[in-house]
Each structure stands twice: as structure tokens, then as C-alpha cells.
C-alpha positions in Angstrom: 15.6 -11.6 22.5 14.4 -14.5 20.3 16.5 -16.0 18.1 14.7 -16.7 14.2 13.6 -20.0 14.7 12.0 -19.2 18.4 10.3 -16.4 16.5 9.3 -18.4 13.4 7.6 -21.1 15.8 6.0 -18.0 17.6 4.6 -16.5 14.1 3.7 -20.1 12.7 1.1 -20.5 16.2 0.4 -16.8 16.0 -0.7 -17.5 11.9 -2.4 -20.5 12.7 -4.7 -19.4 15.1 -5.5 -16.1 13.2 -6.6 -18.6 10.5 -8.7 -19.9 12.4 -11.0 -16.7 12.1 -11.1 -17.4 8.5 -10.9 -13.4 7.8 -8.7 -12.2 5.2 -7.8 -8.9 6.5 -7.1 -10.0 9.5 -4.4 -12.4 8.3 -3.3 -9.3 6.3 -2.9 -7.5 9.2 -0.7 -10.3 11.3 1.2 -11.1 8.2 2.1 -7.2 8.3 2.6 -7.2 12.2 5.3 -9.6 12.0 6.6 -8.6 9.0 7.2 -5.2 10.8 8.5 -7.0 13.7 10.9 -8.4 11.6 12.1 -6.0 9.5 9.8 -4.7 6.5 12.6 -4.1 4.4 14.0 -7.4 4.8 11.2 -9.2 4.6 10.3 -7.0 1.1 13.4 -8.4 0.2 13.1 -11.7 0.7 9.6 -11.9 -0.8 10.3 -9.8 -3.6 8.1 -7.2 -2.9 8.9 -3.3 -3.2 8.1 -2.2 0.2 5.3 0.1 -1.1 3.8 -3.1 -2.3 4.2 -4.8 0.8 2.8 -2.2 3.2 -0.5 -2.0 0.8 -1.1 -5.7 0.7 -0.5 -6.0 4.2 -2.5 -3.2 5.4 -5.7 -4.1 8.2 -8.2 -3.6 5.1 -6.3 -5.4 2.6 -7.5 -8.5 0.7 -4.1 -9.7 -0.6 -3.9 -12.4 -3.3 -2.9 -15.5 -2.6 0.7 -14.8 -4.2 1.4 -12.8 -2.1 0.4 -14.2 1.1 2.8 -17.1 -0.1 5.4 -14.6 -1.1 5.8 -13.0 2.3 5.0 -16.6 4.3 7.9 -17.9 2.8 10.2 -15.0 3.7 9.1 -15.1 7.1 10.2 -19.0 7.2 6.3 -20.4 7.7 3.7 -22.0 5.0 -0.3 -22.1 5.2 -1.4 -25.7 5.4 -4.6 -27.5 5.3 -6.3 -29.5 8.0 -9.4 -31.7 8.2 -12.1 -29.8 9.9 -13.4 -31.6 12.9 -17.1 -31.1 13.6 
């Protein structure tokens, strides 16, 4: 079992890399699978999300708004940053 901050490294390389696909469903989608992983309910919580809201915007298909993807980010303990891109 992994404590939080073993999983929060573990979703922060996970995020990272599916950024790298530049596809915004596909982050939806990983933003949902650990937000399940964690707890949707606590992580609805913590972002202040209704769960109903959270399972739509984090949905395969989804296209979430940027307020969102911050909202549920910080409640799982991880933040989107910006890197040079190296040709």
C-alpha cells in the first residue's frame, strides 16, 4: 500500500507523461483514473466538485475547462507546469 505522498509522486510522473500526448481527453481520463483510485468522493470534496460534476468532466470523452483540471489537480496534491520544449 502507498502512502499519499508515494502516490502523489506516482500520479505527478503518471500526469506528466500523459501530457506529453498533448490530448485533452486523455488527461481527462487519468485525472478520473486517479481520482477513482483515490476516492471520488473525497476528491469531489476536496475540489469542490459535486461528484456528478466530477464524473462528467472526467469522463474518457470529456474536454474539461481549465478550472477544473486545476480544481481536481490540486485536490489530488499535483499542479500542471510549463517546460521549454526542446527540439
Amino acid at each position: 500500500v502507498h502512502n499519499f505522498l508515494d502516490g502523489t509522486i506516482i500520479a505527478a510522473a503518471y500526469l506528466t507523461d500523459i501530457l506529453d500526448a498533448n490530448d485533452p481527453a486523455l488527461l481527462a481520463a487519468a485525472l478520473g483514473d486517479i481520482a477513482r483510485a483515490r476516492g471520488m468522493s473525497e476528491i469531489a470534496k476536496a475540489s469542490g466538485l459535486t461528484r456528478e460534476a466530477l464524473y462528467k468532466a472526467l469522463r474518457p470523452d470529456a474536454k474539461p475547462r481549465y478550472d477544473t483540471i486545476a480544481k481536481v489537480c490540486g485536490a489530488l496534491g499535483v499542479r500542471l507546469v510549463a517546460q521549454a520544449i526542446h527540439p
